[in-house]
N, C-alpha and C positions, 0 to 999 in steps of 0.2 A: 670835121664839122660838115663839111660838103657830103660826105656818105652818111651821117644821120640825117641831113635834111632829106636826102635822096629816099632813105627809107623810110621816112613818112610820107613822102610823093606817091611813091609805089605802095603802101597799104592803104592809103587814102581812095585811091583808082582801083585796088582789088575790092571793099567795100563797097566803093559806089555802085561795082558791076553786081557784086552779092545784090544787093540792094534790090534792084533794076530786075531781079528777077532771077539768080544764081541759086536763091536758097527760095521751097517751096514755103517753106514751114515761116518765110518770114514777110510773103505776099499778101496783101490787105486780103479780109473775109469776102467771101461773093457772096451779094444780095440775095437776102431770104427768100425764096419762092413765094410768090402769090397766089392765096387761094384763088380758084378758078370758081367762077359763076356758073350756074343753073345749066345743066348737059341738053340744053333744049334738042327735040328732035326734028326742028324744022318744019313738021307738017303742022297743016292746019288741023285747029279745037274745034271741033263742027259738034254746034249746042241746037240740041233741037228745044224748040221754047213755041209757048203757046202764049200772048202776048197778055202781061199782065202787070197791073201796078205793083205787085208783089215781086218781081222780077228785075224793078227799076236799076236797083247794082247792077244788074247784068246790062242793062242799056249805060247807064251811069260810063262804066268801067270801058265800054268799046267805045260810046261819042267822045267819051275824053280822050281816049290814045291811051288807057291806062295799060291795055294789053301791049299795044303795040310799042310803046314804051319799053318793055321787058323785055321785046324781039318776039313776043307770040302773038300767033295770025290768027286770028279768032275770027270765025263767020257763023252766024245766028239761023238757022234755018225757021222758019214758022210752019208747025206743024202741030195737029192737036194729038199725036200718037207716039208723044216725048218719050216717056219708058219702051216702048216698044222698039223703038227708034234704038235704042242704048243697050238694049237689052241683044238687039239685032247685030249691033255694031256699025248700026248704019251712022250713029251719031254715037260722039265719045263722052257728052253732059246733059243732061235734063235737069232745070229745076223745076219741081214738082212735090204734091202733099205729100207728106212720109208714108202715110195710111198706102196711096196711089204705087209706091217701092218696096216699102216691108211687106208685101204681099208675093212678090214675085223674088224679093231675096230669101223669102221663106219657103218659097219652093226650088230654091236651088239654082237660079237664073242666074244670068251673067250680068247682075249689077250690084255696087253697094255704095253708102251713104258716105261723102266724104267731108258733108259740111254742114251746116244751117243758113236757112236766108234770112231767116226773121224770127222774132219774137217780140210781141206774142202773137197766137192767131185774133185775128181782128174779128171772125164771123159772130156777129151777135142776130138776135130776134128781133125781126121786125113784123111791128102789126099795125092797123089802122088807128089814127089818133083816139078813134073812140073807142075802142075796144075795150072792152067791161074786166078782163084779165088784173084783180087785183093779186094772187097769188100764185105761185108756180100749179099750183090743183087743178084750176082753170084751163090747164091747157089740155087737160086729160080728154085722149080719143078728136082732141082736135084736127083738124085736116092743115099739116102745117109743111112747106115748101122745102125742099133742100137738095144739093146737089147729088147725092149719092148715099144709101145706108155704112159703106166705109169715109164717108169726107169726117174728117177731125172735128170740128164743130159739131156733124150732126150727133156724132158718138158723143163728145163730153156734155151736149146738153141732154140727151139722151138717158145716158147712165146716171149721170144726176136726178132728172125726174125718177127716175126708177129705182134710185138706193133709196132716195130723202126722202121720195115722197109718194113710193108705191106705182105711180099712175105711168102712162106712157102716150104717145101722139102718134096719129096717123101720119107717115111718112110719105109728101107727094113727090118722088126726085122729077124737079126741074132745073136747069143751068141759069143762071141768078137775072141774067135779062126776061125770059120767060118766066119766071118765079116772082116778079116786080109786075109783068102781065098781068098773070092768074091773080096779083094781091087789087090791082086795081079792077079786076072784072069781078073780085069776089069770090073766086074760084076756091079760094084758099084764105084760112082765119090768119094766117102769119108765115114768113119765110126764115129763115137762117142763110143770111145774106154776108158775105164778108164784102170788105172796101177793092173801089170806091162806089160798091153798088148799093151799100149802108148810105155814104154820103150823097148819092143818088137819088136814093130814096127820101132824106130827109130834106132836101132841097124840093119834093115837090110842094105844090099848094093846090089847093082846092077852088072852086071859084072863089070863094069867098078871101080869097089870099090868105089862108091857116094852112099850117103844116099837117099833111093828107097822112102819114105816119109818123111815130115812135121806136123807141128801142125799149126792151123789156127784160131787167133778171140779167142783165149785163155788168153790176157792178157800178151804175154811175146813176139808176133809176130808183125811182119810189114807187112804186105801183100801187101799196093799200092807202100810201095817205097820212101814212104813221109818222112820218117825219125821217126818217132812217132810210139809206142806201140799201135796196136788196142787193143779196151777196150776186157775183158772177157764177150762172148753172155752171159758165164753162172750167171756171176752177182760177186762180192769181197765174196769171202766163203763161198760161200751155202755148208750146213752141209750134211753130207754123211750119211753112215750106223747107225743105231742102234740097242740097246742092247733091247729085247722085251720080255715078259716072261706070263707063263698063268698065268691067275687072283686069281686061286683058293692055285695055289703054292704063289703065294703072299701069299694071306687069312691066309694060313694055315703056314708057312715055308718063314716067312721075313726077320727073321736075317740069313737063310742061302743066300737067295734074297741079303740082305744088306753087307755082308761077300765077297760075288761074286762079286759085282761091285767095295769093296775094292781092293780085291784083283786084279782085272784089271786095279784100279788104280794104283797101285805100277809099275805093268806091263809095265802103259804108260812111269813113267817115266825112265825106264829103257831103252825102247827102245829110247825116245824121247835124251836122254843124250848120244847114240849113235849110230844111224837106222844103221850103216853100219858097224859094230861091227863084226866080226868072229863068237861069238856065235847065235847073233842075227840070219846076214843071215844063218847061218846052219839050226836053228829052221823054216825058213821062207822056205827053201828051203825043209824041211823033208816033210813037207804038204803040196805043191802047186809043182805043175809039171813044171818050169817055168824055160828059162835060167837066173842062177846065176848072171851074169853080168845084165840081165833087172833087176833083186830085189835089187841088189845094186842101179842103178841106181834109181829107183824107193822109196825105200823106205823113204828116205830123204823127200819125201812128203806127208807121209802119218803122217797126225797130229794126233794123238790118244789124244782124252780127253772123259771124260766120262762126262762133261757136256752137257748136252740139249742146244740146240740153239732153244728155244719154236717157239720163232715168224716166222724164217724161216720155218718148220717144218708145222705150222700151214697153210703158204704159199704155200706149197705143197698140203695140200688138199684142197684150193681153188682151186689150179688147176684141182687136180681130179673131183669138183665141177662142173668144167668150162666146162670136155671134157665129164661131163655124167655116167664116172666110180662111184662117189658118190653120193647121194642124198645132205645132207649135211654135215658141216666141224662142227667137234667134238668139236673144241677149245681143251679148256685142257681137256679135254675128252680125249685125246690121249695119257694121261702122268699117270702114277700110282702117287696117291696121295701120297700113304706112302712114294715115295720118294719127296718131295717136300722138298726144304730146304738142300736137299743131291745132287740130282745132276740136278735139277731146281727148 
């Protein structure tokens, strides 16, 4: 009796030793590895930016910490020579019109598109409240304001006049402060004004406290009287500004690339859940020299998504095609591949 007890004592203690770590094959499992986060490269995102309502995510996304949040150091340069800057490598982001990039990724330059800022583009027709303009004809051979023969607005209202309706306008490029000038000296029958210099405009008054402009052929007007909304020249939501970045900061520095337009996403939807929020316009207001009351007004339409609207986009540079500014239209040549799937 005493030697069987004894020999369960002793296989009990060889056991417990197995146990304890004798046999591999019967040691608890080792914890799963953990995906690892974003390979950041530690340097700073130097965004050359020329300082605009349309750019508020970009302001948005650094007053909040949303960069620095993710561990990326983001500093805003102000400069109005943003693609060149990108193109140089002096800066690694510009947001900027697509028109202002698909020009220089079609000539083979060191930038490409990797995002959207907005939609739609906001630039509609402004002319004086009196103006006799009841149909798109009226404008024909007009002497009418706008920033550039390649700015997106001037082209889609452009091209419109001139498929629909035969006729075309005298093109004055002025920069939209000077182009609200020339409307109040007369200089000019009407501008192509995008926000907040729309809502600028509409907030003036005359002596007589009446509204000194209009908006025309924008989609939300009547002009002949008929009772019926004239359609929008510019077309239902042609896509605005975009997020554009050098190629080699791509190459080399993607997830900090990829990180950035995260975080402009959060951006959007913070402003998007309230454009006219207290904190919001403060932020809007810290960086754009504008009255208060136009960025309230104003901002309410500025759609921030950082999706691509490819097709429209690509439609742009047919146009550039059409007026000679391009050789040929890139297709998706104009979209950074690596984001494919992220934000087209």
């Amino acid at each position: 009796m005493k030697n069987i007890v004894c020999g369960f004592l002793i296989l009990a203690v060889f056991s417990a030793a197995l146990w304890a770590g004798g046999r591999r094959d019967a040691a608890p499992p080792e914890p799963a590895a953990q995906p690892s986060g974003p390979a950041l490269s530690g340097k700073k995102v130097i965004v050359a930016d020329a300082n605009s309502t349309h750019h508020l995510n970009l302001y948005v996304a650094y007053e909040k910490g949303l960069f620095s949040k993710r561990g990326l150091d983001v500093e805003i340069q102000q400069t109005s020579s943003g693609v060149a800057a990108v193109v140089g490598g002096e800066a690694d982001i510009v947001f900027n019109c697509p028109t202002g990039v698909i020009t220089p990724i079609a000539k083979g330059q060191n930038i490409t598109i990797i995002g959207q800022v907005k939609i739609p583009c906001t630039s509609v027709l402004v002319v004086p409240a009196d103006a006799p303009y009841k149909t798109p004809t009226d404008l024909k051979d007009q002497q009418i304001a706008g920033l550039s023969t390649t700015c997106c607005a001037v082209i889609l209202i452009r091209d419109a006049l001139r498929n629909q309706y035969n006729i075309d306008f005298e093109l004055v490029t002025l920069a939209p402060g000077a182009a609200i000038a020339a409307l109040d000296a007369g200089q000019v029958k009407g501008a192509i004004l995008e926000e907040p210099f729309v809502a600028l405009a509409l907030l003036a008054k005359d002596a007589q406290g009446n509204p000194r402009y209009k908006t025309l052929f924008n989609g939300s007007s009547d002009a002949d009287g008929d009772g019926k909304i004239d359609p929008n020249l510019a077309g239902e939501n042609p896509p605005c500004r975009t997020i554009n970045a050098n190629k080699d900061f791509i190459a080399t520095r993607l997830d900090d690339a990829k990180v950035f337009i995260e975080a402009i996403a959060e951006a959007d939807q913070l402003i998007l859940a309230n454009p006219v929020a207290t904190d919001i316009v403060d932020i809007a207001a810290k960086y754009v020299s504008v009255d208060r009351q136009a960025i309230i007004n104003s901002n309410p339409k500025l759609g921030f998504t950082t999706r691509l609207a490819t097709t429209q986009l690509k439609g742009y540079a047919d146009a550039l095609v059409r007026q000679g500014t391009i050789e040929a239209n890139p297709g998706d040549g104009l979209f950074a591949p690596e984001f494919k799937g992220i934000t087209w």
